[in-house]
N, C-alpha and C positions, 0 to 999 in steps of 0.2 A: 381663509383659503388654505393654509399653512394645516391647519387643524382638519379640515375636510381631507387635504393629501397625506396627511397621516394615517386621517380614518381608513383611507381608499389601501393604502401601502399594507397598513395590517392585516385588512379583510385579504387583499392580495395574497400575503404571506401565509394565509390562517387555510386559504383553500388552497394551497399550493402545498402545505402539508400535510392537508387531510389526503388530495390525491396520491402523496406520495406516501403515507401508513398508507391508503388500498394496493398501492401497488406491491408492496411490503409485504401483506397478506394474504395475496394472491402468489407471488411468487414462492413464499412458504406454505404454500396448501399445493402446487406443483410439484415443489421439490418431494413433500412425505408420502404424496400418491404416485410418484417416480420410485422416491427412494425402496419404500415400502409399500409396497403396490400389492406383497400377498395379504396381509393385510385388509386391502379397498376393492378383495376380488368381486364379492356381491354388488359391488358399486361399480367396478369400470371392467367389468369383464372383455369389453370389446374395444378398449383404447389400445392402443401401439405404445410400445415403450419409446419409439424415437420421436412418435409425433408428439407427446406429453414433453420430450424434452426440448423442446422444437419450443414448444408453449410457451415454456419456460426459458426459453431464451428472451423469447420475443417481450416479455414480460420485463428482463434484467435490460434487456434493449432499453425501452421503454422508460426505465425509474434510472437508466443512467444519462437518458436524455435529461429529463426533470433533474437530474441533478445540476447537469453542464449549467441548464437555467439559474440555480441556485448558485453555482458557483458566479456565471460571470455577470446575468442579468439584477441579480437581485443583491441586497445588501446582506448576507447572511453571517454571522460571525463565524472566524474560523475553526472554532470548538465545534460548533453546529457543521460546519459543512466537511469536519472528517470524520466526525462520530457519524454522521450520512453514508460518508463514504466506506467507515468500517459496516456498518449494517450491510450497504450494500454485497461489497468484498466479500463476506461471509456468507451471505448466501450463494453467493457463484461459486464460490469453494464446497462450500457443503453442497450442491450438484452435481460438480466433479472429483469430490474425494469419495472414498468409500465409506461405508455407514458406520463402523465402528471408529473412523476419526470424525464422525459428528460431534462428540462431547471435548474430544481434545483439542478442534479448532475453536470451539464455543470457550474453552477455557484458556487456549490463546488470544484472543478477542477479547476476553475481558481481563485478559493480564496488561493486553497495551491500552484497553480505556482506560483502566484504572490508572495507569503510566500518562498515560493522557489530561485524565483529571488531576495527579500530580503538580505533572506541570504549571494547569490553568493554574491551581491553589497558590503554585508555589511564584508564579506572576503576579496575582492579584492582590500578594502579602508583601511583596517586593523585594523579596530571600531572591539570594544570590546562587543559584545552584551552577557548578561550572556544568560549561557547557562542554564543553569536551567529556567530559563524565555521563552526561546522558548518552550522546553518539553513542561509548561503549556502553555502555546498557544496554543501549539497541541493538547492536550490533552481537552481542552477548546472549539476548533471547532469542534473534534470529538464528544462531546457530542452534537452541539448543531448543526449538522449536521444528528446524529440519529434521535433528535424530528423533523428536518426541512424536512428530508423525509417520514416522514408518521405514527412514531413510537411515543407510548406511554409507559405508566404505565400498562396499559392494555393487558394482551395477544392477543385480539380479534384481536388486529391491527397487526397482525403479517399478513406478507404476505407472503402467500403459492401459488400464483396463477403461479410465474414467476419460481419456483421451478420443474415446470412440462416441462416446454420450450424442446423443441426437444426430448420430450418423448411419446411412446404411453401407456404405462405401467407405474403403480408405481412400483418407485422402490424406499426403504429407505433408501438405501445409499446417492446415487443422492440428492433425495427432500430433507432428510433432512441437508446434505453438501450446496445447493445452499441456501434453505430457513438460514442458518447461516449466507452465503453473503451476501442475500438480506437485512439482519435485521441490520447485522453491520456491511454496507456497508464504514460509514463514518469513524470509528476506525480503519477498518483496510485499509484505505488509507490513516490513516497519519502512515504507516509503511511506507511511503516513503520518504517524507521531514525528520523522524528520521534519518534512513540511509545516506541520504545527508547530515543531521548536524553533524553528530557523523563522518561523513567518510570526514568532511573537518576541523572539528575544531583540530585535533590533525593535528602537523606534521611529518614530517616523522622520524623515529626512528634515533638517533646520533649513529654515527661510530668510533667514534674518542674522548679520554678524555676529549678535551677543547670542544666540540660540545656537550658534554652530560653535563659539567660543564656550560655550557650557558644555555640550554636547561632544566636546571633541574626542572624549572616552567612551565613546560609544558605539559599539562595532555595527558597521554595515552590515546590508543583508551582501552583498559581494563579498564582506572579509568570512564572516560566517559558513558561506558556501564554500568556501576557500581553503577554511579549517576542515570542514567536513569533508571535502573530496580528498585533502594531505591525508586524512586519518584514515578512511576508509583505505586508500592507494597504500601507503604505509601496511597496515595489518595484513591487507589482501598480498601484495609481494612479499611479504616476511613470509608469508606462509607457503608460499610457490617455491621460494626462493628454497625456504628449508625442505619441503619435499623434492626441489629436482635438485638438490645437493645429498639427499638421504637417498635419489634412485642411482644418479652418477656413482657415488661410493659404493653400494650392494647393486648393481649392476647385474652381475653374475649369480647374484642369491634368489635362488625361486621364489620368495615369499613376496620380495619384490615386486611381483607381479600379480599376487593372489592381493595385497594393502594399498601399498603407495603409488602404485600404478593407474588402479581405479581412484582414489583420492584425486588425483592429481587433475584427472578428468574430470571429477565432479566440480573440482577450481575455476578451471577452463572455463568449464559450463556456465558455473555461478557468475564468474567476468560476465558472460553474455547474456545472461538472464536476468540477472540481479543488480553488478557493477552498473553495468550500460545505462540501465531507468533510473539509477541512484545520481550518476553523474549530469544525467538528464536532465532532471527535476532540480538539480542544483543550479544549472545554466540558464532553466526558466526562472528561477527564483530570481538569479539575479541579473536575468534579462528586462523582467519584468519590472524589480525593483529601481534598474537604471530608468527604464522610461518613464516611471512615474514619479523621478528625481527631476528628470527634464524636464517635464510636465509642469513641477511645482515649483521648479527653477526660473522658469519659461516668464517674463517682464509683461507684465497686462498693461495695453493700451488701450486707454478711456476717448 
C-alpha cells in the first residue's frame, strides 16, 4: 500500500508539472507576440494589443494558482518551489518591463538562481556561511539591480508606460500597484532567495530533552527573522536618516532639490513597496514556524 501511495504521489507530482511547463509556455508565447507583435504581423494582424495582454494574464493567473497548489497542497522541496516561483516572477516582469530590460531581468534572474543554488550547495556540504552576510548580499544586488534596470535619483525615470498593459482606461488602483513593481522590481525579488535562506538555515524544532539540549545553538526561524528585520530596519534608517540630515543642512541650496529630495522619496516609496512584503514574509515565517512548533510540541493521546 505504502509503495502503491508512492506510485500515485509521483504520477501526481509528474502531471502537475507537466501542466505547469504548458503553462510556462504558453505564457512565453504571449508575452513575445505582445511584446514583439511587428514581428507576428502576418500572424495576428487582427489581435488587440490589450486583449493578448489580458491573455496573458489570465495565463500567469492560472500557473500562480498551480503554484499556491505546490506550495501548500503538495510536498515540494523548497528549492523547487522558488525556482517555480523565480520562473514565474520573471515572466510577469518581462510583460511589464520594457523590451530592452528583457536580457537585464533574465540576467538578474540568473544572478539570484545561482545565489540560490549557492546556498542549496553550501547546506548540503554543511559550510557555515554567516547569515547575516547573505541578507547583505541580497540586499546589495537589490539595489544595484534598481539602478541596472533604468532607475535613478530622479523621478522622471520612473516608468509609467508598462503600468497601462492590458488596460483600456486608467485606472489608479492598477497603474499605480504595477507602476510600484515595475520601479522596484529588483527588491522585491530578493523576497525570494530570503525565504529560502531563512526557511533552511534553522532545523527542525527538537522534541525531546536531549534534542533540545544538543540543539540549543541553533537559531530559530523567529530569532532568524528577527535578525533579518534589525538588518534591513538598521540599513533602511541609516540611509533616511543620512539624507534628511544632508536635506536639513542644504536646505537653502537648489541642488537639494534637483538629488536628495527625489532620493528621499524613492525611500519613502521603497518603505512601502519593498520594506512592508519584506517585513511581511518575515512574520509569516515565523508565524508559521510557531504553529508547527505547537503542532509537534502538541502530547499525542493513544
Amino acid at each position: 500500500k505504502a509503495y502503491h501511495r508512492h506510485s500515485n504521489n509521483s504520477g501526481s507530482h509528474g502531471y502537475s508539472y507537466i501542466a505547469i511547463g504548458l503553462l510556462y509556455l504558453s505564457v512565453a508565447a504571449g508575452i513575445v507576440v505582445y511584446k514583439w507583435r511587428p514581428a507576428f504581423v502576418s500572424i495576428v494582424t487582427t489581435m488587440d494589443d490589450v486583449l493578448v495582454a489580458r491573455v496573458v494574464y489570465a495565463l500567469l493567473f492560472l500557473l500562480f494558482v498551480s503554484l499556491v497548489y505546490c506550495f501548500v497542497i503538495s510536498h515540494t522541496p523548497v528549492i523547487e518551489k522558488d525556482l517555480l516561483l523565480f520562473v514565474s516572477s520573471l515572466l510577469f516582469l518581462q510583460l511589464l518591463h520594457r523590451p530592452h530590460n528583457a536580457v537585464l531581468l533574465t540576467l538578474f534572474m540568473l544572478q539570484l538562481a545561482l545565489f540560490l543554488y549557492c546556498c542549496h550547495r553550501n547546506n548540503s556540504n554543511n559550510n557555515d556561511f554567516p547569515f547575516a552576510a547573505k541578507l547583505l548580499f541580497l540586499e546589495w544586488i537589490a539595489h544595484f539591480g534598481f539602478f541596472a534596470l533604468g532607475n535613478s535619483n530622479a523621478l522622471s525615470t520612473i516608468d509609467i508606460s508598462g503600468a497601462y498593459t492590458g488596460l483600456y482606461h486608467y485606472n489608479a488602483a492598477i497603474v499605480g500597484t504595477l507602476t510600484f513593481v515595475i520601479t522596484y522590481s529588483a527588491p522585491l525579488l530578493t523576497l525570494i532567495p530570503t525565504h529560502y535562506i531563512i526557511a533552511t538555515t534553522t532545523s527542525t524544532t527538537p522534541t525531546t530533552p536531549h534534542a533540545a539540549a544538543t540543539s540549543a545553538l541553533t537559531p530559530t526561524t523567529s530569532h532568524l527573522a528577527t535578525t533579518a528585520a534589525l538588518l534591513r530596519l538598521s540599513s533602511q534608517s541609516t540611509r533616511m536618516a543620512a539624507f534628511a540630515v544632508v536635506m536639513t543642512l542644504q536646505r537653502h541650496h537648489l541642488f537639494v532639490w534637483s538629488v536628495f529630495c527625489p532620493r528621499f522619496v524613492y525611500l519613502v516609496l521603497e518603505l512601502i513597496a519593498s520594506d512592508i512584503p519584506y517585513y511581511l514574509l518575515l512574520w509569516l515565517l515565523s508565524t508559521t514556524a510557531a504553529s508547527q512548533s505547537a503542532s509537534s510540541t502538541k502530547p499525542k493521546h493513544h
